[in-house]
N, C-alpha and C positions, 0 to 999 in steps of 0.2 A: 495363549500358552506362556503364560509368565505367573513367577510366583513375586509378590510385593511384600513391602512392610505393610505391618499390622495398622489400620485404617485408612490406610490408601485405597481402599475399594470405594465405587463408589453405589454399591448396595450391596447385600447379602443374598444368594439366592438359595446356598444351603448353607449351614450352620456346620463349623469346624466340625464339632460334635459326631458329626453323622459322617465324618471321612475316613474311612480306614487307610486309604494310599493316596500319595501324589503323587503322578508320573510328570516330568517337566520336558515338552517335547524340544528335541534337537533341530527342528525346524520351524520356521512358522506355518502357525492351522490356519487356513482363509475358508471363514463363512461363506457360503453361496447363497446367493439370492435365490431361492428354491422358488419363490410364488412371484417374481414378477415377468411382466409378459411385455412385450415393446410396441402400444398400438402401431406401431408403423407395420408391423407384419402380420398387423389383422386382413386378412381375406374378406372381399365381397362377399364368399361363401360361409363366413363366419356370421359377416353382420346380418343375413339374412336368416340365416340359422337363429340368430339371435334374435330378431324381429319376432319370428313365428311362435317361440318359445314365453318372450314375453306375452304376445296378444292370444296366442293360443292354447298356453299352460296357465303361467302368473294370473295373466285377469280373470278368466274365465275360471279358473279356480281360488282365487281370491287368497294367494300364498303370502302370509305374512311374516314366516322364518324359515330360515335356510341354512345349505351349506354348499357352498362351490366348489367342484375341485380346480384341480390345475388346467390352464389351456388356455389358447386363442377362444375358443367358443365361449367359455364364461369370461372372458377377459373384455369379448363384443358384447355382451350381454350389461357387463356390470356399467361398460362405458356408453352403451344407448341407454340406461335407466333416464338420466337427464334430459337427454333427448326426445329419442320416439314413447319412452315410458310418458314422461310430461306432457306429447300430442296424446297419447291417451285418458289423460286426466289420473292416471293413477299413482301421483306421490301421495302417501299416505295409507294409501289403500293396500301396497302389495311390497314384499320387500323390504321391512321397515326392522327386522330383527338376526342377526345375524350369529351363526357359529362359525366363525372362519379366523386365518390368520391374516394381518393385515396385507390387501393384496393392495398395491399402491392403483392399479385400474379403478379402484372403489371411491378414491380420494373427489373426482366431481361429482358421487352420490351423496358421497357425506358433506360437502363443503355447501350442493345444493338442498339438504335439509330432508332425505331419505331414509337416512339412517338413524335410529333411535338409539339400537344398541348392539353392539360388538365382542362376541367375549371368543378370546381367542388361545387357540391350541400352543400357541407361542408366536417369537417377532419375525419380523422382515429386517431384512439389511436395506438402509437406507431410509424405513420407518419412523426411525426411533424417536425424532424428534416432532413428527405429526401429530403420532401416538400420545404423546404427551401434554402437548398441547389440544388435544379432545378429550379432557378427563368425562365430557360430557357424553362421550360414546364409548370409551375403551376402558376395560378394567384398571385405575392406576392405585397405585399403592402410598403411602404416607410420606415417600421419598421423592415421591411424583415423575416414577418412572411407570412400565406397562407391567401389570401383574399376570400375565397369562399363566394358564394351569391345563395341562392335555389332562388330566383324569376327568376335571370337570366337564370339559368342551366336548371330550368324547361320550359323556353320558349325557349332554344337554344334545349333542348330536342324535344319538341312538333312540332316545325317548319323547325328545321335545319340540323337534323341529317339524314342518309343514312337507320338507320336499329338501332330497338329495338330486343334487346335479352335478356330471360329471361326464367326460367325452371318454370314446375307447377306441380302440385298435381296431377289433375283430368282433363279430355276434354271427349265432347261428342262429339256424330259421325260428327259433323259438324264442330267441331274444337274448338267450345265454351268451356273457361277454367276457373277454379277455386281454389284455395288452402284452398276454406273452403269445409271441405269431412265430413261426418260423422263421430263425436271422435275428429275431429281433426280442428282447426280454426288457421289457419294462415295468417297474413296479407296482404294484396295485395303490401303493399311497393309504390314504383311511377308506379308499371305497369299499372295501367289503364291510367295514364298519357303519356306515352313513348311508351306505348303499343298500339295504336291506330292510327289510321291516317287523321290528319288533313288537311280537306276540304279549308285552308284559302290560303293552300301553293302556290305560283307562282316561284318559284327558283328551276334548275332544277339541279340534278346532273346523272350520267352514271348509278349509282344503282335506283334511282326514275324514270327515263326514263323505264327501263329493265321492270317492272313494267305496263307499258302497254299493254293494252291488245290487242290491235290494233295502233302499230307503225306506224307513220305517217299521222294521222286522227287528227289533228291539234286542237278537240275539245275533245279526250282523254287526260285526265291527267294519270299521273303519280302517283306512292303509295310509303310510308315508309314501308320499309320492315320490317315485327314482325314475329318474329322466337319464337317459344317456344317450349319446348326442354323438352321431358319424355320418362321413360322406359315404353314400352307395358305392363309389367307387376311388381307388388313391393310388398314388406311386404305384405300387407292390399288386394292383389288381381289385377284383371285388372284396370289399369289404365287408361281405356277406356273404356266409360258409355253411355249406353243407353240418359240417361239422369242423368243431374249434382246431386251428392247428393246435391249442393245449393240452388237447385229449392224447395225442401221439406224443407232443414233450413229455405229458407226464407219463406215458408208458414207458417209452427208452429212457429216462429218467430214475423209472422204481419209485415214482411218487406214488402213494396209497390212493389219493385222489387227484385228478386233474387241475392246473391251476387256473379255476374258472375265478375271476372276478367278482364279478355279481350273476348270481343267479335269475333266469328270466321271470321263474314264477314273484322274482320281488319287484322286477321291471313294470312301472305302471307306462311309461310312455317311452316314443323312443322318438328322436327329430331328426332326420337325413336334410341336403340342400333340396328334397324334393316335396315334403311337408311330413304331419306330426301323426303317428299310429299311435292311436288309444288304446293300448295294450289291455289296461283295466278293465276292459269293456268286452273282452273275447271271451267267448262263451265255451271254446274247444280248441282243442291245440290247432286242428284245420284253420279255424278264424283266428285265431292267432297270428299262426302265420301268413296265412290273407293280408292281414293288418300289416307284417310287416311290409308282404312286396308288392303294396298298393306304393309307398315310397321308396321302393327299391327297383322301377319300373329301370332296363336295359340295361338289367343284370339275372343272371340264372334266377335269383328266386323270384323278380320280378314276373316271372313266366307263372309264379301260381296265382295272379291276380290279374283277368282281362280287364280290358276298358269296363261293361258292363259289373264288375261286380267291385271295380273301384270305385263305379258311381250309386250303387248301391248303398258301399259303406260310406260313404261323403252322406248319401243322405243321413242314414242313419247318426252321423255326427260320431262314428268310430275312426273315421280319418279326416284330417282334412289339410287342404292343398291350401298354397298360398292365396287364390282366388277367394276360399271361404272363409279368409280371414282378412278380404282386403287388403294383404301387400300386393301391392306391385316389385315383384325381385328387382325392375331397374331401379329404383330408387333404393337399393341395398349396398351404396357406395360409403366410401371412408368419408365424406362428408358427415356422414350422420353420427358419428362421435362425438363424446365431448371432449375428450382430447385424442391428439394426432400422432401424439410421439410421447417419448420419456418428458422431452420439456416442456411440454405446453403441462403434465402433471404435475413436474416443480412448481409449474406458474398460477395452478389452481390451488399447491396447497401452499401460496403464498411464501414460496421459500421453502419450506418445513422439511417437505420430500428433498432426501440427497438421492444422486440416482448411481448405484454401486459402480464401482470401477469398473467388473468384469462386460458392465452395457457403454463403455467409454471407451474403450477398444477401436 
């Protein structure tokens, strides 16, 4: 929030031309670190979460681009790529193309040679000087700083990517989710953007194909894969609802519609700490919801899915538990990171990454 002499900037991002007002604030504005995450407060619950999602989404559907949202969950995910991703042989294979904004958790994907490409919606605080030094993965401009562009990102998001991931609050039995809960109102971010599946799409890739539901039926399309990712149970109680508390905000609210997130019929998969429902794969809202409380077992909806007809759908390969993916959960420790904290990030991007004031506290 300052105005300068005439070429003391040190790039252009809008042109004099296109400003009709200057307001010059009476205080200082402090950017927040919006996308970074402090592995030190990753959970067990996280990394296993994480684990499941690589070996029993990413590989087995062979996801070559994406989009993260915010959270511990993709924060474990981005930081086992190096790790448990590399026991599985898959650098190169899965994961290699990116819509996102630079999350600094990404920094030992990229430094270990994961990352191809990166185009993002805008910067990170504490970024800037990574970013720039990887003209080899991030869009930089002539000035050779970072060019991000949200119109672009959000239509390479909506039309081009393999698979939206993102954690939430609250879902009901049918998969429909939300982060505004009773008490508690948090923002949906670009998930209903990224998080949905666009009917416009004709380009096909090995993860949107996997998605059909009948292969080989020439007038079957294919789906982008939306993952959303919660524990059966948290703080505040089961995290799986009858129905949304949104539906009642939005009533005593006078919203015209409820603030649902993402909608379930876009939901392909859903991952609890208890394993991963193939949502894509349900043939009726019954199995549907089957699917979900085969992983929501000792909680209310777990009750519509007995032992017998959870090991039904295991066989079937419409859920599966940690066992049918070979994790063992003990071995889902902060060990298996590639880095532990904010510093050990700095030390992988060789200095580059500053880690923002507000995590110096």
């Amino acid at each position: 929030n300052e105005i300068v002499e005439r070429g003391a900037l040190p790039r252009v991002d809008i042109p004099g031309d296109w400003v009709d007002l200057v307001v010059l604030a009476d205080e200082p504005f402090q950017l927040e670190a919006l996308f970074t995450r402090d592995p030190k407060k990753i959970r067990d619950q996280h990394i296993l979460m994480g684990m499941m999602t690589i070996k029993g989404i990413y590989e087995k559907h062979g996801v070559t681009s994406l989009n993260h949202g915010i959270g511990y969950n993709s924060a474990a995910i981005e930081l086992l790529l190096p790790t448990y991703g590399e026991e599985l042989g898959l650098k190169g294979k899965v994961c290699k193309n990116w819509i996102l904004n630079p999350h600094p958790t990404m920094i030992p994907a990229m430094e270990k040679g994961w990352v191809e490409s990166m185009f993002t919606f805008g910067g990170e605080i504490g970024m800037e000087r990574y970013t720039e030094a990887r003209s080899d993965i991030f869009p930089i401009g002539p000035d050779g700083t970072m060019r991000s562009n949200r119109a672009f990102a959000q239509i390479a998001g909506l039309y081009g990517i393999d698979l939206f991931l993102g954690a939430t609050l609250q879902m009901d039995y049918l998969g429909n989710s939300s982060t505004v809960t009773s008490g508690r109102l948090t923002g949906f971010g670009g998930a209903p953007n990224m998080g949905h599946n666009t009917l416009g799409r004709r380009h096909t890739s090995t993860a949107w194909l996997d998605m059909m539901p009948n292969p080989g039926n020439s007038l079957q399309r294919g789906k982008k894969l939306v993952v959303q990712m919660l524990a059966s149970q948290g703080r505040f109680g089961y995290n799986f609802k009858p129905e949304l508390d949104a539906v009642k905000i939005g009533e005593e609210s006078g919203f015209d519609a409820p603030p649902v997130m993402i909608y379930g019929e876009d939901v392909t998969h859903v991952v609890t700490e208890q394993g991963i429902a193939y949502l894509y794969q349900a043939e009726s809202e019954e199995e549907r919801r089957a699917l979900l409380a085969a992983v929501a077992q000792e909680t209310p909806l777990g009750e519509y899915a007995s032992k017998a007809e959870i090991e039904r759908l295991r066989k079937k390969g419409k859920v599966a538990l940690p066992d049918d993916m070979q994790i063992d959960p003990t071995t889902a420790t902060h060990d298996r990171l590639a880095a532990k904290s904010l510093d050990e990030l700095v030390e992988w991007s060789g200095g580059l990454y500053e880690i923002p004031a507000s995590f110096r506290k």
